[in-house]
N, CA, C and O atoms as a DFTB+ gen file, in Angstrom:
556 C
 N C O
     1  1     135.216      91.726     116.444
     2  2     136.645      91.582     116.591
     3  2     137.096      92.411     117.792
     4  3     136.628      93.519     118.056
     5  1     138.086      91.761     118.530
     6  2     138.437      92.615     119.926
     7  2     139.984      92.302     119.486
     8  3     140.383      91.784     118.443
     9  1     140.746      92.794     120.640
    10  2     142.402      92.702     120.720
    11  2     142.697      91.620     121.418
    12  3     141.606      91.267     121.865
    13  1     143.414      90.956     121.749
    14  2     143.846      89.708     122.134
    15  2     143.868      90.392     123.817
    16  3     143.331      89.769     124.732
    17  1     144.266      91.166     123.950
    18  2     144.537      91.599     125.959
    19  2     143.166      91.571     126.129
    20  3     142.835      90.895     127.103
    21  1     141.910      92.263     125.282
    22  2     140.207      92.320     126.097
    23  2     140.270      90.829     126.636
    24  3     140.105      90.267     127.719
    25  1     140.607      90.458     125.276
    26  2     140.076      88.769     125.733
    27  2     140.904      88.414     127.224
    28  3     140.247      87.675     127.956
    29  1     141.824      88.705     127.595
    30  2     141.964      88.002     129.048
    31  2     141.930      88.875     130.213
    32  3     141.929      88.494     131.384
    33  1     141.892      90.478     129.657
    34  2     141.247      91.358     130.552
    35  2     140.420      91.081     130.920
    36  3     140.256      91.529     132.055
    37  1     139.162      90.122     130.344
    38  2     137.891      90.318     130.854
    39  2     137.432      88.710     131.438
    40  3     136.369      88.348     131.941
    41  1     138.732      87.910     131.138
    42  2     139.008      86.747     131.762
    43  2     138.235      85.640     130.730
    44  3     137.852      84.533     131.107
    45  1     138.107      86.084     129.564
    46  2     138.435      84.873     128.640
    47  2     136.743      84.152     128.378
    48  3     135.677      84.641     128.750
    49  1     136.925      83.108     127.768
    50  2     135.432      82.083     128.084
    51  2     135.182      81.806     129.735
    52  3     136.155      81.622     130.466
    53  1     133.824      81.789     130.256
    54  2     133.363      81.501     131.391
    55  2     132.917      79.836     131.079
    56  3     131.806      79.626     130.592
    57  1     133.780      78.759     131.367
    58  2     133.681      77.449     130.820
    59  2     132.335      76.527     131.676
    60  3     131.793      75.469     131.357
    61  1     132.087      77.510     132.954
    62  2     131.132      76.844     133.141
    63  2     129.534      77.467     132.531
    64  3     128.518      77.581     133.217
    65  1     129.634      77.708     131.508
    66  2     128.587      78.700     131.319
    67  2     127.841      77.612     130.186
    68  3     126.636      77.397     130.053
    69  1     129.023      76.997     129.406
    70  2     128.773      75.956     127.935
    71  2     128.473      76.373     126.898
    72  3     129.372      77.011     126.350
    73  1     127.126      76.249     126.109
    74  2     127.486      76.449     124.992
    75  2     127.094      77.908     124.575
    76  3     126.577      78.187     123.493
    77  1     127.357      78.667     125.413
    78  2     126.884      79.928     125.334
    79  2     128.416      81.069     126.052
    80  3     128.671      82.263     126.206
    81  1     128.959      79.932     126.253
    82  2     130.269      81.029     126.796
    83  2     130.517      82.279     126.051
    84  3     130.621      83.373     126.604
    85  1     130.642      82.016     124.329
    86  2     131.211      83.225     123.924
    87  2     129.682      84.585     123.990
    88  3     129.652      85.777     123.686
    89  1     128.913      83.897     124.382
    90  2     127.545      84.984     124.346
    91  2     128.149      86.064     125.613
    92  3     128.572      87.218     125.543
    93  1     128.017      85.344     126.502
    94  2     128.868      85.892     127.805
    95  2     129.488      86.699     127.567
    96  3     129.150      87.882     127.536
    97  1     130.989      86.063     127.248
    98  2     132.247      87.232     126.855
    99  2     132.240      88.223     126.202
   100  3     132.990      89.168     126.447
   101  1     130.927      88.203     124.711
   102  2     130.312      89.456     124.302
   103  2     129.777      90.117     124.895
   104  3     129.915      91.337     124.807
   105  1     129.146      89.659     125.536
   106  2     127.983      91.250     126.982
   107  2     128.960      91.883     127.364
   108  3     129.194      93.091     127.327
   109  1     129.721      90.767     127.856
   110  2     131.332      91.406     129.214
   111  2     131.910      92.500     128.347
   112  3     131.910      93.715     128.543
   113  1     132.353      91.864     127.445
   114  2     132.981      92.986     126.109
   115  2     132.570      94.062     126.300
   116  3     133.094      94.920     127.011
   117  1     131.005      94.195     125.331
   118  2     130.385      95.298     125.110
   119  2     129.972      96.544     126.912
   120  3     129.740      97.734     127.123
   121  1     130.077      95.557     127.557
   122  2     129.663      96.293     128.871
   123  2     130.619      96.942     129.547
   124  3     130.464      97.412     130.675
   125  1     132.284      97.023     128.467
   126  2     132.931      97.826     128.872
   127  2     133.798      98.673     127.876
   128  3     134.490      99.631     128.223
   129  1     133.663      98.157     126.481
   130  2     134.117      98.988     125.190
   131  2     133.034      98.985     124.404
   132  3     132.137      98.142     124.391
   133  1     133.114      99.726     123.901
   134  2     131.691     100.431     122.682
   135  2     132.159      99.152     121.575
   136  3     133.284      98.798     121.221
   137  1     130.777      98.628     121.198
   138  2     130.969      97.698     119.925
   139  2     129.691      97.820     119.069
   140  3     128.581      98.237     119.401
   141  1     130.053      97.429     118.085
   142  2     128.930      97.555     116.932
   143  2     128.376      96.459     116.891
   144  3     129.182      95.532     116.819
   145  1     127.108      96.109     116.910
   146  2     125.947      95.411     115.997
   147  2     126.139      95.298     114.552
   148  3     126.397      96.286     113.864
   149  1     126.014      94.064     114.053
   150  2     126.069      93.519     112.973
   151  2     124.523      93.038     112.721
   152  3     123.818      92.463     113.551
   153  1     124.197      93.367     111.525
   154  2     122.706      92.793     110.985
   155  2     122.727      91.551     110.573
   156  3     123.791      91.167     110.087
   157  1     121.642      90.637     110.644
   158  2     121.505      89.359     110.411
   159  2     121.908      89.352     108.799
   160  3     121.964      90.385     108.131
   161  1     122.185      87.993     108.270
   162  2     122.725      87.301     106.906
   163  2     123.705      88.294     106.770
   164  3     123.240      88.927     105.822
   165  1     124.972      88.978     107.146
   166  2     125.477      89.760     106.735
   167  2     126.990      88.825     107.581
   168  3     127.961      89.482     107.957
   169  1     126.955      87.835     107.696
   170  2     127.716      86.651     108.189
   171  2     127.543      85.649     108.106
   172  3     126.409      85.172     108.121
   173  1     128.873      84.798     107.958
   174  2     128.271      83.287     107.756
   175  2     129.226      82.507     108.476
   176  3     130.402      82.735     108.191
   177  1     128.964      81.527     109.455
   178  2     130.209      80.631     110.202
   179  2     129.966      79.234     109.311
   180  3     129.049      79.067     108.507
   181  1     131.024      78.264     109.655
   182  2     131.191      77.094     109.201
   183  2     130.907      76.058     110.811
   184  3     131.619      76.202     111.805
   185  1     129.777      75.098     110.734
   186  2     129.769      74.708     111.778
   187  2     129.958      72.825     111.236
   188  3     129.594      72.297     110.185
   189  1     130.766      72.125     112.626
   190  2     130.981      71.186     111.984
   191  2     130.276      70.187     113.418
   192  3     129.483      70.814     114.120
   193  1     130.473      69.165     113.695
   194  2     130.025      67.964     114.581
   195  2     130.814      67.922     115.595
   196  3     130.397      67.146     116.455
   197  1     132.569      68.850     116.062
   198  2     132.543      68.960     117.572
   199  2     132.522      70.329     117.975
   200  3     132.921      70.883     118.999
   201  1     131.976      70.743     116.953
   202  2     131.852      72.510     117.942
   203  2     131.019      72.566     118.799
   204  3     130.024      71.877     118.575
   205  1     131.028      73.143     119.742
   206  2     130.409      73.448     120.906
   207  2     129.043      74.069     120.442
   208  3     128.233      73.845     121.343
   209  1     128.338      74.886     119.220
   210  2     127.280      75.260     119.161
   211  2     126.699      74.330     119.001
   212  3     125.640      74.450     119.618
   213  1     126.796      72.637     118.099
   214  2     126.016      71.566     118.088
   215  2     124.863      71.729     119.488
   216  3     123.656      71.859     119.280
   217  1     125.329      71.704     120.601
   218  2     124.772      71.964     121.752
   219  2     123.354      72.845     121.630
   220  3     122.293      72.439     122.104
   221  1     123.506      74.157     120.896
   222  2     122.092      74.547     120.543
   223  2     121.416      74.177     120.410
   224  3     120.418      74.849     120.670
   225  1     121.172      72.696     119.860
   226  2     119.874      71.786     119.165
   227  2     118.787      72.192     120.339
   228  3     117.653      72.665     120.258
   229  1     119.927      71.660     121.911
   230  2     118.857      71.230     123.025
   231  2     118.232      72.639     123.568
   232  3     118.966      73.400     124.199
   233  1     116.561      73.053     123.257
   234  2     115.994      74.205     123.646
   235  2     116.169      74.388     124.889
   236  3     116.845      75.330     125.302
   237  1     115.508      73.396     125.791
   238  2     115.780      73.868     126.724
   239  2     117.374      74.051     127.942
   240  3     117.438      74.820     128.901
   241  1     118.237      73.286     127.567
   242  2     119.498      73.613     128.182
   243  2     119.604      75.293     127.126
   244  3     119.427      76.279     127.843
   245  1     119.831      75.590     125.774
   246  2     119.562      76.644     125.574
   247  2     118.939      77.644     126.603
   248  3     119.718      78.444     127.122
   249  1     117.473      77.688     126.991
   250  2     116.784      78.607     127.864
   251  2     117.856      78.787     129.005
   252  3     118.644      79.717     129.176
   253  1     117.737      78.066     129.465
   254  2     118.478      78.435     131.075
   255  2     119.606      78.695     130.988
   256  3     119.966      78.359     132.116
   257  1     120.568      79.083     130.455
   258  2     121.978      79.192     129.407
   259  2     121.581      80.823     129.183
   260  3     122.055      81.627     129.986
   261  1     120.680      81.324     128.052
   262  2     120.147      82.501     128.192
   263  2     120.044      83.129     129.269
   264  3     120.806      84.008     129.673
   265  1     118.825      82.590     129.938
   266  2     118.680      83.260     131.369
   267  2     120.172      83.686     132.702
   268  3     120.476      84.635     133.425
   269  1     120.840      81.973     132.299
   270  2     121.934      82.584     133.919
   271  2     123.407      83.111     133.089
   272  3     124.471      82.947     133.685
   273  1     123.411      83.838     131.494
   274  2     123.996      84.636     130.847
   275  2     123.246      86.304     131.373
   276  3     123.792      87.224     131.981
   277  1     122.099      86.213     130.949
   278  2     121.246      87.775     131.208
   279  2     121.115      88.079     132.646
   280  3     120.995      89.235     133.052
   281  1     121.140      86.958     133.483
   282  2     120.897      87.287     135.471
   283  2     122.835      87.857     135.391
   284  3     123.032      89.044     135.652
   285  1     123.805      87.169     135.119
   286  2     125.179      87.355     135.073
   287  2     125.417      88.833     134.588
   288  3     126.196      89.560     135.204
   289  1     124.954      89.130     133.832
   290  2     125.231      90.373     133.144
   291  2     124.511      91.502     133.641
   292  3     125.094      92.546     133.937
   293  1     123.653      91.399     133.718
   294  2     122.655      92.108     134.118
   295  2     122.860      92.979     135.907
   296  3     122.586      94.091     136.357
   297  1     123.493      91.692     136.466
   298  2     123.111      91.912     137.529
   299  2     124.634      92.397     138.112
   300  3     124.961      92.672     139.267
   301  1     125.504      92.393     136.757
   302  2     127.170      93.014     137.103
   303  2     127.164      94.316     137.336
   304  3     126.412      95.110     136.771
   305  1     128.440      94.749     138.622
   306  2     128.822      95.973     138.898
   307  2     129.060      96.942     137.614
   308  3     128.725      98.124     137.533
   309  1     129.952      95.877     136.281
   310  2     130.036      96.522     135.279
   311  2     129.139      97.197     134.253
   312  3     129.418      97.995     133.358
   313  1     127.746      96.544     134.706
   314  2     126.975      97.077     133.593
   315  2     127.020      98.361     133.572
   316  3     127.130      99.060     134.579
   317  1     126.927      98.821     132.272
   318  2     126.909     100.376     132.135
   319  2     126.055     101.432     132.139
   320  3     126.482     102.586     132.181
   321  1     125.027     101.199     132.105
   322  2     123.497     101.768     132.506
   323  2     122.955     101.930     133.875
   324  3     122.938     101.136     134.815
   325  1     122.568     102.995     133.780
   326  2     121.841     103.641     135.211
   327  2     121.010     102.249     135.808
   328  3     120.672     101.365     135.020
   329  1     120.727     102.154     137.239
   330  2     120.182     101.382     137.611
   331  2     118.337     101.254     137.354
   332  3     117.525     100.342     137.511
   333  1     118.286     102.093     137.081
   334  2     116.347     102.251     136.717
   335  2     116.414     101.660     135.237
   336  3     115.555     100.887     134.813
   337  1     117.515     102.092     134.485
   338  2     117.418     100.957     133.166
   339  2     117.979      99.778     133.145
   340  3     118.081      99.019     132.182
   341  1     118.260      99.665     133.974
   342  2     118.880      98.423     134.108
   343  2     117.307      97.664     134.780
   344  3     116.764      96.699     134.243
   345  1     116.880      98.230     135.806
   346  2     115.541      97.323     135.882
   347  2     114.785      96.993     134.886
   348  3     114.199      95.910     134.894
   349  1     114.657      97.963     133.747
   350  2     113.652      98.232     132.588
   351  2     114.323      96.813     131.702
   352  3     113.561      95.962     131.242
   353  1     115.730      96.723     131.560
   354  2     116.226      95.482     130.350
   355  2     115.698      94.743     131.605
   356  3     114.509      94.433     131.530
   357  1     116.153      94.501     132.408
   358  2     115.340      93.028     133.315
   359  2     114.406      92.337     132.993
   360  3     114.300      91.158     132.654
   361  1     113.565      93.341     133.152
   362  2     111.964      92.895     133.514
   363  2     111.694      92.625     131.760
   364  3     111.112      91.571     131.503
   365  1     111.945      93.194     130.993
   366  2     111.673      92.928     129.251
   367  2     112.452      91.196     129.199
   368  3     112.146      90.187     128.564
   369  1     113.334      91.435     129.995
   370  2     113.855      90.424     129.311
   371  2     114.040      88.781     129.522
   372  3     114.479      87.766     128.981
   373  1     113.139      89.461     131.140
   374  2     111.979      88.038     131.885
   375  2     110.528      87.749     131.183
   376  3     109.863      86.714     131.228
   377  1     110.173      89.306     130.349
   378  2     109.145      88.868     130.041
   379  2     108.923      88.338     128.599
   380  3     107.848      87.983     128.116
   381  1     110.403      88.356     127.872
   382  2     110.863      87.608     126.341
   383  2     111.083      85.445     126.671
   384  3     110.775      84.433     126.043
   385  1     111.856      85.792     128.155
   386  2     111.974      84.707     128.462
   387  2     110.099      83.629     128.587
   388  3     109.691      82.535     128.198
   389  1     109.597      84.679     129.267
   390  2     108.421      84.298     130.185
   391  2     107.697      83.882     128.880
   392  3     107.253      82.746     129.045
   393  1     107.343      84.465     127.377
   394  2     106.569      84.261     126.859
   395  2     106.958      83.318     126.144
   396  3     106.164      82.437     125.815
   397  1     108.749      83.293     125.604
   398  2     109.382      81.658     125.228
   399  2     108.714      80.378     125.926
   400  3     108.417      79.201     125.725
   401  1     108.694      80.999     126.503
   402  2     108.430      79.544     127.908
   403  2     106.915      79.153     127.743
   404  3     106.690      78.005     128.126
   405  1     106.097      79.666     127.384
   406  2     104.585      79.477     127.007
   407  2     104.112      79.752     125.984
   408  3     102.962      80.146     125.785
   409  1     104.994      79.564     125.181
   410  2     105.170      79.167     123.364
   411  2     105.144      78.039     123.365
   412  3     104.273      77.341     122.844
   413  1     106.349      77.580     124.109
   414  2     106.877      76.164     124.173
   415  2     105.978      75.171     124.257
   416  3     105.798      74.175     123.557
   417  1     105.078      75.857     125.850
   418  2     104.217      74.686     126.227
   419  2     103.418      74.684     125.282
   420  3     103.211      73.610     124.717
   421  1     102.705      75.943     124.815
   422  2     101.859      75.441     124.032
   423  2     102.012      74.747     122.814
   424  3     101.180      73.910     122.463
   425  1     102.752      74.954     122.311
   426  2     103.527      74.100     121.218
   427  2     103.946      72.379     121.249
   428  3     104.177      71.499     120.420
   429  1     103.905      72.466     122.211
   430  2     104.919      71.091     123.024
   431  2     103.756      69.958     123.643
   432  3     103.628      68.763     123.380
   433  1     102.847      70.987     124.720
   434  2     102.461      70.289     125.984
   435  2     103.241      69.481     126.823
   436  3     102.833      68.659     127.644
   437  1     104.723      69.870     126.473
   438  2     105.798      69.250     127.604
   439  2     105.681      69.981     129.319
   440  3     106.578      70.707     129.748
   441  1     104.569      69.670     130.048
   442  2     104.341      70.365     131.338
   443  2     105.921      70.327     132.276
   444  3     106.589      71.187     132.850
   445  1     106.061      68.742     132.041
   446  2     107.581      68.761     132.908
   447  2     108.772      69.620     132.641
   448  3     109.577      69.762     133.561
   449  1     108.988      70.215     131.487
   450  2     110.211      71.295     131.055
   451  2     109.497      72.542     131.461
   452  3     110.011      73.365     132.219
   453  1     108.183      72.684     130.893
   454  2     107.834      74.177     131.463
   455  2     108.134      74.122     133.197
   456  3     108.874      74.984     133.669
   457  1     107.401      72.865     134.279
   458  2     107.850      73.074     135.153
   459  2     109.673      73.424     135.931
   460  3     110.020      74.195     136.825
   461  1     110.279      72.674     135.272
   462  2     111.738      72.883     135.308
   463  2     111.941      74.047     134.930
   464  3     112.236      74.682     135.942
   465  1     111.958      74.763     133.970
   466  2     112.249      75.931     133.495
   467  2     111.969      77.355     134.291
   468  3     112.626      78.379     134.476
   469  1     110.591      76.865     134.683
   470  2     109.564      78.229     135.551
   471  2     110.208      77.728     137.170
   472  3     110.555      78.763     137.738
   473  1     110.410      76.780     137.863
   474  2     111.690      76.704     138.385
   475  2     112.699      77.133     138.661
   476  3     113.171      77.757     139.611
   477  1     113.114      76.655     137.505
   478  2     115.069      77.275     137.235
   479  2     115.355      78.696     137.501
   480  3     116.182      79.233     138.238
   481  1     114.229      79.279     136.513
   482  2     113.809      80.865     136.745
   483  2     113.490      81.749     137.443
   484  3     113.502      82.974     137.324
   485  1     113.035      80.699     138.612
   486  2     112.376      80.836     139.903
   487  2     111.479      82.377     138.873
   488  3     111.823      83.554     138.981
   489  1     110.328      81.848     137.958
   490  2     109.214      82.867     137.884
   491  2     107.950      82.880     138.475
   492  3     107.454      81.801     138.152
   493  1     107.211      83.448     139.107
   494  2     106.141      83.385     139.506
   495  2     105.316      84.499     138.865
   496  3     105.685      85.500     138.251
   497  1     103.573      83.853     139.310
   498  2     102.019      84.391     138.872
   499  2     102.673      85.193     137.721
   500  3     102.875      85.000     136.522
   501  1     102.981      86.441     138.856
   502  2     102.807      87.929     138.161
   503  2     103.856      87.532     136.994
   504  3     103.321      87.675     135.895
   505  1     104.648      87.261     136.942
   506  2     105.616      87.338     136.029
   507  2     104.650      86.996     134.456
   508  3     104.841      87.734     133.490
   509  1     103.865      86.087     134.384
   510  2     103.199      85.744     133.043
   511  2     102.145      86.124     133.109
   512  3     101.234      85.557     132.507
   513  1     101.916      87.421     134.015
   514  2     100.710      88.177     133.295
   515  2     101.706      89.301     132.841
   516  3     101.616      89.552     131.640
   517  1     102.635      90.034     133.533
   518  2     103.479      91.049     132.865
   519  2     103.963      90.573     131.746
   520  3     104.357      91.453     130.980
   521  1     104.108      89.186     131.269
   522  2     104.932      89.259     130.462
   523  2     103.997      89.870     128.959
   524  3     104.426      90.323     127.898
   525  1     102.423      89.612     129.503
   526  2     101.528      89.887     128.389
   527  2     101.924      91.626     127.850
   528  3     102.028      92.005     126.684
   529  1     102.047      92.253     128.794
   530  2     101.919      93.555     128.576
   531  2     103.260      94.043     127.521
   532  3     104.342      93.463     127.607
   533  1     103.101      94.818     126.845
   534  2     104.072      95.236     125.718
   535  2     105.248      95.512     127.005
   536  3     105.158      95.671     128.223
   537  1     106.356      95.472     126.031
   538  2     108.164      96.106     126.846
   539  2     108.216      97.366     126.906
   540  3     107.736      98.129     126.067
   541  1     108.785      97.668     127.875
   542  2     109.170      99.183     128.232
   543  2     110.053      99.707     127.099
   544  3     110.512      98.730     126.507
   545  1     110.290     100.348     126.795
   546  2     111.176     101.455     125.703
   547  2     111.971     102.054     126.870
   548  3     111.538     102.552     127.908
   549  1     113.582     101.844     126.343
   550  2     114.596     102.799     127.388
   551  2     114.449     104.577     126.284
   552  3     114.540     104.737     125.067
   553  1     114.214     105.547     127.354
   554  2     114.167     106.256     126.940
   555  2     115.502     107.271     126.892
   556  3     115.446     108.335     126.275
């Protein structure tokens, strides 16, 4: 829950973002007022046939939705973290992406989305051998 002014202080839904806008406006939020984490099943929404989350079904518009939410945020003046942790969520969070992405295939053998995706991402080599290696811990 926020106050009605955050919401247009911080300029509202980003409509070209889709079905992930309000993910957005939460980072934006949190990346400039302290907010709490809520634990999973400890909420419940009502979803019906024109809400905009229907859109989730599709994984991969999902992925890249994730990704140019976390490059957006990440890569804002506002973020609130030192810049050396701010590299540290990066790179974890190319390499959460990186290993989604070769779940998929293997799961899938859809080569043409992994290519689109590793693409979109513009990821290369190194990126999916780092992604093997455990995540950094912000200390």
């Amino acid at each position: 829950m926020f106050k009605k002014d955050v919401f247009f202080e911080i300029g509202g839904f980003d409509e070209n973002i889709g079905i992930l806008a309000d993910t957005l406006l939460m980072f934006k939020i949190a990346s400039k007022y302290p907010v709490v984490g809520v634990r999973n099943n400890l909420f419940y929404w009502r979803r019906h046939d024109d809400q905009v989350t229907i859109g989730q079904a599709d994984w991969f518009e999902m992925i890249k939705q994730r990704f140019e939410i976390n490059r957006i945020v990440l890569s804002s003046d506002d973020f609130p973290l030192p810049k050396k942790e701010q590299k540290i969520i990066l790179r974890n969070v190319k390499n959460i992406l990186t290993r989604r992405i070769l779940t998929r295939l293997i799961r899938t053998k859809n080569f043409h989305e992994f290519y689109k995706l590793v693409k979109f991402c513009k990821l290369r080599p190194t990126d999916f051998i780092l992604a093997i290696i455990k995540n950094k811990k912000l200390r």
